[in-house]
N, C-alpha and C positions, 0 to 999 in steps of 0.2 A: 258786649251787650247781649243779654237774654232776648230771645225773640218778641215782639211785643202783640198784644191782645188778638190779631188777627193773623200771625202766622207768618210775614212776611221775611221774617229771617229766616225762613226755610227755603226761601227762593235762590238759589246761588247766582253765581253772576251770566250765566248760560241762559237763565229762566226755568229752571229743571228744580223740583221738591227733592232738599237732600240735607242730610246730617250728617257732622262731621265724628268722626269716630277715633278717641286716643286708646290704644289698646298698651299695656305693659304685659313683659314674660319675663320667666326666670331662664336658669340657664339650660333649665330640662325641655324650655320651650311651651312650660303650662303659664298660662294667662295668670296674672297677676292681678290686672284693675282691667276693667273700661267702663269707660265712659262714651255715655251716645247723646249726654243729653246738649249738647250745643247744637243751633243751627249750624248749617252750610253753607252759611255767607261767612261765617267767624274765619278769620285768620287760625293756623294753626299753632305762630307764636302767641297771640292773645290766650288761649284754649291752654296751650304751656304755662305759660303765668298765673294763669288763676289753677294750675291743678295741683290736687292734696301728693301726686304721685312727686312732681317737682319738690315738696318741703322735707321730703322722708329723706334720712338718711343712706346714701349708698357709696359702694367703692367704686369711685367712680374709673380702677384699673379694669374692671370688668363691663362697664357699659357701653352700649351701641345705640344711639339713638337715629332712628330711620325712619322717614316723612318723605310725601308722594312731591314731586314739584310742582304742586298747583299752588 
């Protein structure tokens, strides 16, 4: 869910204004994508599903995928 007319899905579950942030890198460690534009309440598997970096093709011998435990 996009945050709606007044903002409140910028509210995380704390009470605290925060955006969730999906960042990709290559293997050089230069950024690839990000993405800021989801609220801070969003699940970060929701935020995975809906992103264009998830459709792209890759090897997936080479991939690390690394997320905070909240």
């Amino acid at each position: 869910m996009k945050p709606n007319r007044y903002g409140d899905g910028y509210i995380n579950r704390k009470g605290k204004p925060t955006l969730t942030v999906q960042a990709t890198c290559d293997a050089r460690e230069m950024f690839t994508s990000v993405d800021v534009s989801w609220p801070g309440s969003e699940h970060d598997s929701r935020i995975w599903r809906n992103s264009q970096t998830r459709s792209q093709p890759i090897n997936k011998a080479n991939v690390v995928l690394l997320d905070d435990d909240g």
